[in-house]
N, C-alpha and C positions, 0 to 999 in steps of 0.2 A: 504494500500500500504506500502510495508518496506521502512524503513529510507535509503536512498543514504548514500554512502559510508562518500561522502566527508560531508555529511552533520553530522555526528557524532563527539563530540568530540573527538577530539586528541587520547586519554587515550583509548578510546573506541573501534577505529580502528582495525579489525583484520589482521594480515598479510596477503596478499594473496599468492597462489600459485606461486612458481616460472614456469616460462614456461619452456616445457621439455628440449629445446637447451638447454640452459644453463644449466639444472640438467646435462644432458648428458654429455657434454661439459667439466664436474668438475668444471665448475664457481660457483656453489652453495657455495663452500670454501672462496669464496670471499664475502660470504654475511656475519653479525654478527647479529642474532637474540637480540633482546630486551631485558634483563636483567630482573628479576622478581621487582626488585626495582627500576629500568628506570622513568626516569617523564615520557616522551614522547611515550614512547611504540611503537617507531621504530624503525625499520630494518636499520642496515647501511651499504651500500655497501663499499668494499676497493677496487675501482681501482688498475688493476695490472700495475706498470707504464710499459711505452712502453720496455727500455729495458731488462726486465723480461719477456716479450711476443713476442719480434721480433722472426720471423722465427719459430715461435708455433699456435698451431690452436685457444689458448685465442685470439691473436691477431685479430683476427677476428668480436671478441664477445663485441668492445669496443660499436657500436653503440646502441648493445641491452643493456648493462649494463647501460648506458645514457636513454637509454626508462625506467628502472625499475626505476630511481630516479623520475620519473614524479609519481607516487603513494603514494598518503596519505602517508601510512603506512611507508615509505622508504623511506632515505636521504644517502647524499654521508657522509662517517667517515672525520670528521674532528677535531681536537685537540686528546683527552686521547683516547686511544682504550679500551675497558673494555678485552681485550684477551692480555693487555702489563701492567706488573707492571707502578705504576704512576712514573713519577721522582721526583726528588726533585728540589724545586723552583731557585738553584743554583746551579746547577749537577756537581759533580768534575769527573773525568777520573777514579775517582774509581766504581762512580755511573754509567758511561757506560758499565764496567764491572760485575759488577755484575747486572743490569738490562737491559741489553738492549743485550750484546754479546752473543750467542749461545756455549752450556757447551762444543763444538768441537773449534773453534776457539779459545776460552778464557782457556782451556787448552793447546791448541797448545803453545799460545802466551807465558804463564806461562812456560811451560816446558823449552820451549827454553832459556827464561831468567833467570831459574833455574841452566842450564848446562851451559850458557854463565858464572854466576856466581862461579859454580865448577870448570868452568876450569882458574880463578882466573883472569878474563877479568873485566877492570876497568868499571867504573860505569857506560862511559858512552856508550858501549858497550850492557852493560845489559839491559840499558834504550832504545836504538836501536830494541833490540833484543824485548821488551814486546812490541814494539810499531810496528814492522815490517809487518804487517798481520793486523792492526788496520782496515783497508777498505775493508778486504774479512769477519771479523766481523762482522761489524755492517753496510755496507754501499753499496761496490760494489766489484767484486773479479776480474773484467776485469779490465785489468792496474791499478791492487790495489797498487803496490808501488807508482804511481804517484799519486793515491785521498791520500793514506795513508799520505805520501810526506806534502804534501797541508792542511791535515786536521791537523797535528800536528806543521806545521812549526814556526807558530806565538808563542810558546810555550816551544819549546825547542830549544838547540843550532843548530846553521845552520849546521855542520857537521851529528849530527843526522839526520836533515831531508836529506839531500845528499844522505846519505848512504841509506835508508827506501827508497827511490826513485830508486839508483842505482841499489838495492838488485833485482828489478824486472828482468834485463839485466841479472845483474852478476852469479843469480842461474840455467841458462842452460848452462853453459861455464866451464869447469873444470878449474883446476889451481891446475897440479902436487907439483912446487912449496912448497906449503901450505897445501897442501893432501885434495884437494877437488876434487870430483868425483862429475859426470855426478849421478841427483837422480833416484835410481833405480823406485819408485815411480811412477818420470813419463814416465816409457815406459810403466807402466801400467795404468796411468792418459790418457798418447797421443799417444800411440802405439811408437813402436821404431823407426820410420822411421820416426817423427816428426822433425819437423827443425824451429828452431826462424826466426818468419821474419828478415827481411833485417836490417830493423830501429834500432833492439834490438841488432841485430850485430853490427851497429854502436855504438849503447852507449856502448858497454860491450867494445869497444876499445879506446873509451872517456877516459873510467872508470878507466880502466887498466894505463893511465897515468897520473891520479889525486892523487894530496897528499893525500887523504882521502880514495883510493882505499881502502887498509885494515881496516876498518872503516865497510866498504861495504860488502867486503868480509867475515870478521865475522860472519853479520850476517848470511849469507849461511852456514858457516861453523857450526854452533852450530844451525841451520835450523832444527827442529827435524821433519823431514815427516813422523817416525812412531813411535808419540809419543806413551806410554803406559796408558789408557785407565784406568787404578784404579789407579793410582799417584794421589795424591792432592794435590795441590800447590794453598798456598792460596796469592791472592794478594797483602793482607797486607805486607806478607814476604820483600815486593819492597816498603815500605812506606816511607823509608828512602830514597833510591834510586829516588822514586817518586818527593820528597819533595825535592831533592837537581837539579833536574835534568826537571823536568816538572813545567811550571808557570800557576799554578791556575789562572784564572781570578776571581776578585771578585763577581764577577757577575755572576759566574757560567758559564761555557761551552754552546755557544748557545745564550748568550746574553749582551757578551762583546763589540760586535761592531765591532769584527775582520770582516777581508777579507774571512773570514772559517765560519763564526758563524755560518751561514745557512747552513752547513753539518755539523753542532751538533745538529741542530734544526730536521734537517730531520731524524737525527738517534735514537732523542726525539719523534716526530712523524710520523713515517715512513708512516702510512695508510693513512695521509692528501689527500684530492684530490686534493687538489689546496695548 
């Protein structure tokens, strides 16, 4: 009679077949095969969290991806993913950029704080400007000025996070003024006929009568929505800027104790299921 599954060891175990729904479905992307060097020699599923699947046909597929964790073979990912560079045991804000931000984002962010700087905008401006987009990064891109806001507040001057917060309002709104225009962008992003809710019209009139408005508006203004694609702008460039202007925790990003530290944690380990 052959050996039951469960009765082999660990090491031994052979994957089983995923069921077709899910192959079909494209949930297979969510599973991470075993590593040849693995102790465990199992599968790890990555939950898609819920707001990544509302209103999609994954969303569906939660109960079955909770059935595949019941097999030998397969556990839910939790801590290091072997598909994400490792971090370091005390991660500075340089280390989220270069492991963990997407080379579209972390471009964007650079560029802008590159042209905030040529256009001979004081430091703390420029430091606004590399931090403004921090949450469609590495984290979430729905009401990314308020998580962005939030994730860097404990850290930099209060003025900074205001404006990284406001900038979410202030970039549908023109402001002849200053010579900001409506982004052509997004009549291609939201069709032309799109309109800010209600809520976003009220802050962008908040906005418009706070000492720090121009704070705000900078960064829209120096907002590069089509950046150039072979520019290299390296981070370091901002070390200075960084260093004067952003407060390291000793402890690394993620395990200061802040009120934030669990959305540095999650953008350290993004696949955790729990």
């Amino acid at each position: 009679m052959s050996e039951s599954i469960e009765a082999r060891p660990c090491g031994q175990v052979q994957p089983h077949e995923l069921p077709a729904s899910l192959r079909d479905a494209g949930l297979a992307n969510w599973f991470r095969e075993p590593l040849d060097d693995a102790v465990d020699r199992r599968r790890r599923i990555i939950m898609p969290p819920a707001a990544a699947t509302m209103g999609t046909p994954a969303s569906a597929y939660q109960g079955a991806l909770l059935a595949e964790a019941r097999h030998p073979d397969t556990i839910f990912m939790m801590g290091d993913s072997p598909a994400l560079p490792k971090m370091p045991d005390r991660p500075t804000l340089r280390d989220f950029y270069l492991l963990r931000f997407g080379p579209i984002p972390r471009a964007h962010l650079l560029q802008s704080a590159r042209v905030a700087r040529e256009n001979g905008l004081d430091d703390k401006i420029v430091m606004a400007c590399l931090l403004h987009d921090i949450a469609i990064a590495g984290l979430l891109s729905a009401n990314h000025g308020y998580w962005g806001a939030q994730l860097v507040a404990p850290y930099v001057d209060e003025e900074i996070a205001w404006a990284i917060e406001k900038h979410e309002a202030l970039r549908y709104f023109p402001d002849e003024s200053v010579g900001y225009e409506y982004p052509r962008a997004y009549i291609d992003y939201f069709g032309a006929d799109y309109r800010p809710p209600e809520y976003l019209r009220r802050e962008h009139e908040a906005a418009r009568r706070h000492r720090w408005y121009m704070t705000s508006r900078l960064i829209t203004i120096n907002d590069i929505y089509s950046f150039d694609p072979g520019a290299v702008v390296d981070f370091d460039d901002f070390e200075d800027v960084v260093g004067r202007h952003f407060q390291q925790p000793a402890e690394g990003l993620g395990f200061d104790g802040s009120p934030v530290a669990h959305m540095w944690r999650t953008m350290i380990w993004p696949n955790n299921f729990l």
